[in-house]
LUMZA-577133 format. One line per 4 residues: number of its first residue (from 1); their letters; for each residue x, y, z of C-alpha. Coordinates in nm, 4 decimals. Layout:
NUM) a) X,Y,Z  ... .
***
This chain:
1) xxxx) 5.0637,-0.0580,-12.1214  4.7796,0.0181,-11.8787  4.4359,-0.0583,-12.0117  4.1769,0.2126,-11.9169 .
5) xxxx) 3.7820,0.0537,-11.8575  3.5351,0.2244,-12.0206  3.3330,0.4577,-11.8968  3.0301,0.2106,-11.8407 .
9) xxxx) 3.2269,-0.0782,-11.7114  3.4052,0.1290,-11.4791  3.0867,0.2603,-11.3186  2.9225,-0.0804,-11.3926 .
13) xxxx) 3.2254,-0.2171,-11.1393  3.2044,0.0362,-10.8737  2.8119,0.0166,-10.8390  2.8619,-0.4195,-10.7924 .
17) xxxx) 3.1548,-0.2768,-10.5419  2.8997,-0.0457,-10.3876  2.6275,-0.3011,-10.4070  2.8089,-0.6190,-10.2347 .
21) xxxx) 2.8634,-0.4023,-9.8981  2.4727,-0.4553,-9.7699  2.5069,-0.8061,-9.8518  2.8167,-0.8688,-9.6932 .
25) xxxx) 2.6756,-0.6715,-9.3444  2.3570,-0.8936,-9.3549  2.5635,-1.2327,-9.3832  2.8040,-1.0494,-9.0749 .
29) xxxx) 2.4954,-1.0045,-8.8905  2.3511,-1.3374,-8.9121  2.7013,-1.4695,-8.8321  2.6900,-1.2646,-8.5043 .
33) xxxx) 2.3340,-1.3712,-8.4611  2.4072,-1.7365,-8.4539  2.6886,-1.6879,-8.2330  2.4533,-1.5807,-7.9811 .
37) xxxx) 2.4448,-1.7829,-7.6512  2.2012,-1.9732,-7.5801  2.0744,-1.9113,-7.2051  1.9684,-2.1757,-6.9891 .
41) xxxx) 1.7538,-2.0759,-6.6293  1.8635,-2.2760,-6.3462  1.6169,-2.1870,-6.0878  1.6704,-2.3844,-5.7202 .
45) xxxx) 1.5950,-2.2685,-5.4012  1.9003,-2.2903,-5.1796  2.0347,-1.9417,-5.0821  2.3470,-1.7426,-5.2757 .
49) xxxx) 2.5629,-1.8603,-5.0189  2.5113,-2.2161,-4.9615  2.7848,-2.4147,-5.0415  2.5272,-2.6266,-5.3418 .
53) xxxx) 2.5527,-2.2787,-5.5051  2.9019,-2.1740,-5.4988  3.0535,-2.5144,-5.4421  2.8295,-2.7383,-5.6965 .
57) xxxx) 2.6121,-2.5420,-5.9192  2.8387,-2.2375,-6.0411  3.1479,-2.4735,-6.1242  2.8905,-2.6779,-6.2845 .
61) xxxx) 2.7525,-2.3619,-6.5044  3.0771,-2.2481,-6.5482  3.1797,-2.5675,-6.6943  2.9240,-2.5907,-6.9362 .
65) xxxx) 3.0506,-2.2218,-7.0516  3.3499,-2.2907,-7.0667  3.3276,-2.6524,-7.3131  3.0475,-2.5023,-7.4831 .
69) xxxx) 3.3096,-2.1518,-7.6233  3.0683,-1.9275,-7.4688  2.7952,-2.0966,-7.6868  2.6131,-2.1878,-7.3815 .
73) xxxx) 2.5207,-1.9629,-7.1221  2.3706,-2.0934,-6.7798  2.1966,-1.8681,-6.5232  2.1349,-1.9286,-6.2192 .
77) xxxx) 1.8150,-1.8073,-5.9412  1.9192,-1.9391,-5.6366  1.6617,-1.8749,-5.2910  1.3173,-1.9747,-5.4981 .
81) xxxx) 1.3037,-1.6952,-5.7098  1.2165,-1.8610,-6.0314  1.0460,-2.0977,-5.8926  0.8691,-2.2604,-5.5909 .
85) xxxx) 1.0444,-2.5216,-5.3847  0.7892,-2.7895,-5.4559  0.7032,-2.7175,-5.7519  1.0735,-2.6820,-5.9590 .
89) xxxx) 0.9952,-2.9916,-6.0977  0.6936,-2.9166,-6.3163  0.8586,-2.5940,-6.3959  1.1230,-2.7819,-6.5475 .
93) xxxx) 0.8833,-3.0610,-6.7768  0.6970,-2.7667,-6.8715  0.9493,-2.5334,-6.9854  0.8681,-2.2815,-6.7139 .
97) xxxx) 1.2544,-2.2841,-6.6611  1.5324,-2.4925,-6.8097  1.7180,-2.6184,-6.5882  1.5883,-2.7056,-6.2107 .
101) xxxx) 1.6711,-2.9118,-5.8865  1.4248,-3.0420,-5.5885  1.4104,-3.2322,-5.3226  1.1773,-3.5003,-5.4611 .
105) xxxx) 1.0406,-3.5496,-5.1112  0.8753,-3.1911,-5.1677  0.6187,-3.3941,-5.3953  0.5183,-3.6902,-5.2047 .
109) xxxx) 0.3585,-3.9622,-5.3967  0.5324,-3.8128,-5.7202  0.8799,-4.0128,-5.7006  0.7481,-4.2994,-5.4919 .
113) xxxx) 1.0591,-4.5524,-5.6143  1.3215,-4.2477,-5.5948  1.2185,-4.2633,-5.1822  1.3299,-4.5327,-5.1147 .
117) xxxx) 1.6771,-4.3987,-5.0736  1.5482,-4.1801,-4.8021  1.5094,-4.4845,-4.5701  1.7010,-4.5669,-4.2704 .
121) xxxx) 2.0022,-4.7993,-4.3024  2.0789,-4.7118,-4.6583  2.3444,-4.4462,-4.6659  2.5611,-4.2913,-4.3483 .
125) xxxx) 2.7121,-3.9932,-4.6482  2.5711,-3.8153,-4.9023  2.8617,-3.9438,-5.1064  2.7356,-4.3328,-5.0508 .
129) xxxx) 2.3866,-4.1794,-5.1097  2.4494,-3.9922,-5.4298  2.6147,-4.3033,-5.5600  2.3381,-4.4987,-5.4691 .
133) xxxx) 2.0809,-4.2820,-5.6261  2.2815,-4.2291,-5.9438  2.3082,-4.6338,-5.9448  1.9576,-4.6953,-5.8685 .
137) xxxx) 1.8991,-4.4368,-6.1873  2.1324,-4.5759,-6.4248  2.0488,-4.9073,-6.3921  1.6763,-4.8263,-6.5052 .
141) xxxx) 1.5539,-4.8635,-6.1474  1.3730,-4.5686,-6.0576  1.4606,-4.3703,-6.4673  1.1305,-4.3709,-6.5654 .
145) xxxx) 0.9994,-4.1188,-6.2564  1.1945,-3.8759,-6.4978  1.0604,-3.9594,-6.8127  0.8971,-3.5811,-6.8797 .
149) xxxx) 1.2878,-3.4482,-6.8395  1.5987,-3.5191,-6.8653  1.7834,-3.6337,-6.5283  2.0979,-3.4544,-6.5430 .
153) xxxx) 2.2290,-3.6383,-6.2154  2.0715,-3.7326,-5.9065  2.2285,-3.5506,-5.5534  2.1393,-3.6390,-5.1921 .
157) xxxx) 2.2073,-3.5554,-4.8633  2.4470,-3.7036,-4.5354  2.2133,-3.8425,-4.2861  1.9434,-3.5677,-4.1577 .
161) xxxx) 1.9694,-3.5386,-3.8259  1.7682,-3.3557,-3.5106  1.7987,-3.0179,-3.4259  1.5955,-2.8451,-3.0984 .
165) xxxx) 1.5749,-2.5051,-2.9886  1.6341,-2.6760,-2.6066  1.5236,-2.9843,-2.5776  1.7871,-3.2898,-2.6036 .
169) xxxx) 1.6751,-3.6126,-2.7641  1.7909,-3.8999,-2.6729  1.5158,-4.1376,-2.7054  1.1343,-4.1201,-2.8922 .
173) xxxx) 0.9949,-4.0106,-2.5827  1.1600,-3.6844,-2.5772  0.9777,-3.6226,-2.9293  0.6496,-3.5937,-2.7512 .
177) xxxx) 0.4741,-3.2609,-2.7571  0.7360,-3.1200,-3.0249  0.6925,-2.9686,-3.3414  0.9333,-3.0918,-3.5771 .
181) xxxx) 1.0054,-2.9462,-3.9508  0.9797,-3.2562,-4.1636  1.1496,-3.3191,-4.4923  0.9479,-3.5671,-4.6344 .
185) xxxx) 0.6362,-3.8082,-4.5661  0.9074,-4.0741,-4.4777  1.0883,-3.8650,-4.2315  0.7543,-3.7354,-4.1323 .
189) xxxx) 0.6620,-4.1077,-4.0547  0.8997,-4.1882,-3.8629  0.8809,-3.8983,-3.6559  0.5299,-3.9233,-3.6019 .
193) xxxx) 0.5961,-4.3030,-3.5182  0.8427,-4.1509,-3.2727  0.5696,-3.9669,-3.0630  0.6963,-3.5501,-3.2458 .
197) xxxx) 0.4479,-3.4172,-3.5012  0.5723,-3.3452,-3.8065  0.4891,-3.0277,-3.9706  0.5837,-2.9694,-4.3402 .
201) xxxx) 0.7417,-2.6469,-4.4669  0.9944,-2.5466,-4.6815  1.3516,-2.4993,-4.6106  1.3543,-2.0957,-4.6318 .
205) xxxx) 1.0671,-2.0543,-4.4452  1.2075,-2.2479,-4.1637  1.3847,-1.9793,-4.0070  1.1251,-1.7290,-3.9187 .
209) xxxx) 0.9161,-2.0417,-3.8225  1.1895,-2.1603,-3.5204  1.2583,-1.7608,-3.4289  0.8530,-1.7411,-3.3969 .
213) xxxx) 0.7817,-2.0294,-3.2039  0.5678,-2.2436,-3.4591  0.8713,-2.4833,-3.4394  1.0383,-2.6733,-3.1941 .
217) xxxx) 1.2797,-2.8478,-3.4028  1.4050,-2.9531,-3.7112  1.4967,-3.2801,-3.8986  1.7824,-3.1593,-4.1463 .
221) xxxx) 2.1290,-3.3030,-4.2389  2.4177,-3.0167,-4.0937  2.5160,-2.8766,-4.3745  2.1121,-2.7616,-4.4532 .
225) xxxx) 2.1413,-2.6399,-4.1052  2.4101,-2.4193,-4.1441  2.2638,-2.2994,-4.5450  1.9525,-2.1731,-4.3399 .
229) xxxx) 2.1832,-2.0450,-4.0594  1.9170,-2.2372,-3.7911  2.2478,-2.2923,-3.6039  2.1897,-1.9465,-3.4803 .
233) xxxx) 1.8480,-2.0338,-3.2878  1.9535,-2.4692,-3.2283  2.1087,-2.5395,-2.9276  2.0543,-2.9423,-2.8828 .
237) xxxx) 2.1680,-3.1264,-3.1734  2.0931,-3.5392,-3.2145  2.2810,-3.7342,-3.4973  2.0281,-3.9832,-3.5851 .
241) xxxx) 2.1064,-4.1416,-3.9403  1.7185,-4.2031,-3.9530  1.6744,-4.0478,-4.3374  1.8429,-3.8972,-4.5797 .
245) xxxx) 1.6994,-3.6801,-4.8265  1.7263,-3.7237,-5.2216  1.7708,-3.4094,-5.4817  1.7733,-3.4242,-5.8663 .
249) xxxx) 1.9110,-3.1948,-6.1119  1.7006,-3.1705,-6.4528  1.6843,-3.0611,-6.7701  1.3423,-2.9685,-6.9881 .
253) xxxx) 1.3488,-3.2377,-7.2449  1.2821,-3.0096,-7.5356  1.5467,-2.7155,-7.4411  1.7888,-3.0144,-7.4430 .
257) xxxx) 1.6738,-3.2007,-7.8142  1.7109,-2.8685,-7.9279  2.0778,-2.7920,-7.8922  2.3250,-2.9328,-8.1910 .
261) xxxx) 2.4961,-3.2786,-8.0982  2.8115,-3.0901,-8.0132  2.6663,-2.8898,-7.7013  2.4222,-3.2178,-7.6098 .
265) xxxx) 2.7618,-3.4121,-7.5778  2.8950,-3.0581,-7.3655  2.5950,-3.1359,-7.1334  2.6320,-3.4853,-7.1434 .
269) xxxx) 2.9868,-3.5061,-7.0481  2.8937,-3.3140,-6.6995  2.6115,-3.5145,-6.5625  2.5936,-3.8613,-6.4460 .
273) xxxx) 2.8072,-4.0269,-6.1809  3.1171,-3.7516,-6.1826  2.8417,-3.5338,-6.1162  2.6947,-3.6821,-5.8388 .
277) xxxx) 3.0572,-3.7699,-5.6732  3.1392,-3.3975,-5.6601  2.7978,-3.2932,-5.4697  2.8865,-3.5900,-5.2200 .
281) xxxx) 3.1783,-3.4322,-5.1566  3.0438,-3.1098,-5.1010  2.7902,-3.2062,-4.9023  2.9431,-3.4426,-4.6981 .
285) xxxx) 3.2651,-3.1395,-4.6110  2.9455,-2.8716,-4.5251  2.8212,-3.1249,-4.2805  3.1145,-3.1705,-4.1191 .
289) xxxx) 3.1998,-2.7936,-4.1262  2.8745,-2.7232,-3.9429  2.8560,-2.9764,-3.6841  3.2559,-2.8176,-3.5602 .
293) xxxx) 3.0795,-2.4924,-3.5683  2.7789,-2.5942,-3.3241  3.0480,-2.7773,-3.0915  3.2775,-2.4446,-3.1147 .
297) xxxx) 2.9487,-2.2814,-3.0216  2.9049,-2.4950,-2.6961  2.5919,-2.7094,-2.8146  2.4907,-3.0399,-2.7118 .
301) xxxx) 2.5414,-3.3032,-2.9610  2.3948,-3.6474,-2.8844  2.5252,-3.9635,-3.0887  2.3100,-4.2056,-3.2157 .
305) xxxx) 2.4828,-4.3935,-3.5073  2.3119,-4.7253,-3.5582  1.9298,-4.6143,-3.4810  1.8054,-4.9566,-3.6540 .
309) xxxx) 2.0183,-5.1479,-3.3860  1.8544,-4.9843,-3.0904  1.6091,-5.1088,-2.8456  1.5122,-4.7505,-2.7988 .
313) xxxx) 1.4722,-4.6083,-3.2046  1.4619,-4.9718,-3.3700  1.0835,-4.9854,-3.3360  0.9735,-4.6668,-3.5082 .
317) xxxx) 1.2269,-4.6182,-3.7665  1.1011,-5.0190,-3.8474  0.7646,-4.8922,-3.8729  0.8580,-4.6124,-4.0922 .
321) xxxx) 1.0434,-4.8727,-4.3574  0.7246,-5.1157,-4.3693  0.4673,-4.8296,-4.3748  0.6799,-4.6943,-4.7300 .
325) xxxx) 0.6681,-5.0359,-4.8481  0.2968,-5.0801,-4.7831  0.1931,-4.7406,-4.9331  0.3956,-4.7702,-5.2731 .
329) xxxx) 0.3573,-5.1623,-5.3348  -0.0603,-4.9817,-5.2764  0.0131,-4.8106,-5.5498  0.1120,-5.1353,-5.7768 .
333) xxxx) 0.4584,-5.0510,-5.7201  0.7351,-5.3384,-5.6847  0.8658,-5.1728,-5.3686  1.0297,-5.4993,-5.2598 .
337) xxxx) 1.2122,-5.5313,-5.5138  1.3632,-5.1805,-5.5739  1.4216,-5.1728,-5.1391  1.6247,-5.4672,-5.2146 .
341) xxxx) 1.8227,-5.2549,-5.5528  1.8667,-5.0072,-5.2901  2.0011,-5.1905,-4.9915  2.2307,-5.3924,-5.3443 .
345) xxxx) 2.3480,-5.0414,-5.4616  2.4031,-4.8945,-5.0632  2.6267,-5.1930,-5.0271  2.8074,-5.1487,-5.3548 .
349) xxx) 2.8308,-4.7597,-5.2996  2.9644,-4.8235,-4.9520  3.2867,-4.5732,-4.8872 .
***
């Protein structure tokens, strides 16, 4: 037999019926909520097309997507847009963005020990030099420069080079009178010890600066000189392993301690070493890319490849070395000691 409700009970059920919908929407809602993304700002300043972006940084953020289910979301502002060149960095410690890489050469006197690597005789690849870098980090050597972030891994370039508009250098004397782009004080140093004067400017702006006149050359590795297209106006091209530049990639310290231990260990498990060995790569492939494109082109490309060995270049780039030694032991710096964690790690990192 089929037992009827009453009346009251049966109105009494379909009002509870009636009443559990809202509740059951809100707790769908704050399900979808949670499942929103959470968006990380990578600002740098290399353009769209440069092969740090596509080849290094969008794998990288695609990565993180991908091991995170969707639950993290990076995006990216390539050419400065988010931030200035030198000042990515601070942007980064203070939240401005989350996410961030710089030259740390753009700052002088703000990563004194991280320079080091930036000396001649330390690294003839960006592969040896990202190793080193990431070694020199990991081993506690130059880890507290980053204590207001956290270092995602370090990046560096192949040996930076000379690049003129016409004029062929062979030895420091052919530096007099010209107007070279620096990268950093070191390079700067060492070019100024060379008889050029170094200006300062960064990398997008360098362009305009060489099609205007206010420069006569450049000090860049290849591949930056093919990112920046300033193969189009070089014609005389010197490789001089005389510096190599050093890059980081950071975090803000608080966007990170705020993600669940899950998507920490997500971030985690892409920084580091494996990091660092896939930007070698890429770097070290662009250089070699663009240097065959300048030959193809017809330019003239002077060898140099042991500057420190020299009786022509041995004298400056010496000078440069001691006067970064002198200037951050000035600062109560053990710069003897973390040249000689360097030269340990270049030798370890050797390919």
């Amino acid at each position: 037999m089929i037992k009827m409700l009453p009346l009251g009970m049966a109105l009494a059920a379909l009002i509870g019926l009636a009443g559990c919908s809202p509740a059951n929407d809100t707790a769908n809602d704050a399900t979808t909520a949670s499942e929103e993304p959470t968006i990380l700002r990578f600002a740098h300043f290399w353009p769209a097309t440069a092969a740090t972006h596509t080849d290094v940084f969008e794998p990288w953020a695609r990565q993180i997507e991908e091991e995170s289910g969707g639950r993290l979301k990076v995006e990216i502002y390539p050419s400065a847009t988010l931030s200035k060149p030198d000042s990515t960095y601070s942007a980064v410690a203070s939240g401005t963005v989350d996410i961030g890489s710089q030259l740390q050469g753009y700052t002088n006197g703000r990563f004194p020990l991280t320079q080091v690597a930036e000396l001649p005789g330390l690294s003839n690849s960006a592969t040896q030099m990202n190793c080193m870098l990431q070694t020199l980090y990991d081993d506690g050597v130059i880890a507290g420069e980053y204590d207001d972030t956290h270092l995602l891994f370090m990046m560096g370039t192949g040996p930076g080079g000379m690049h003129t508009v016409d004029q062929p250098i062979q030895k420091p004397s052919d530096l007099q009178g010209l107007r070279m782009r620096r990268p950093s004080a070191i390079a700067g140093d060492i070019i100024e010890a060379a008889g050029g004067t170094p200006v300062g400017l960064p990398a997008p702006d360098i362009y305009t600066s060489l099609q205007r006149g206010v420069l006569d050359g450049v000090s860049l590795p290849w591949d930056a000189t093919g990112s920046f297209r300033l193969i189009e106006l070089t014609n005389t091209h010197t490789n001089i392993p005389f510096y190599s530049s050093a890059i980081m990639v950071t975090m803000n310290k608080d966007k990170y301690e705020s993600l669940p231990d899950d998507l920490k260990k997500v971030i985690d498990d892409n920084s580091g070493k494996a990091m660092a060995a896939v930007a070698g790569e890429v770097f070290d492939a662009e250089d070699a890319k663009f240097m065959a494109e300048a030959e193809v082109k017809g330019d003239t490309i002077i060898d140099i490849p042991d500057p420190l060995n020299d009786p022509d270049w041995q004298e400056p780039l010496e000078a440069g070395i001691q006067k970064y030694l002198a200037d951050t032991e000035a600062l109560g710096l053990d710069a003897q000691t973390v040249y000689q964690k360097a030269q340990e790690a270049s030798a370890a990192c050797k390919a």
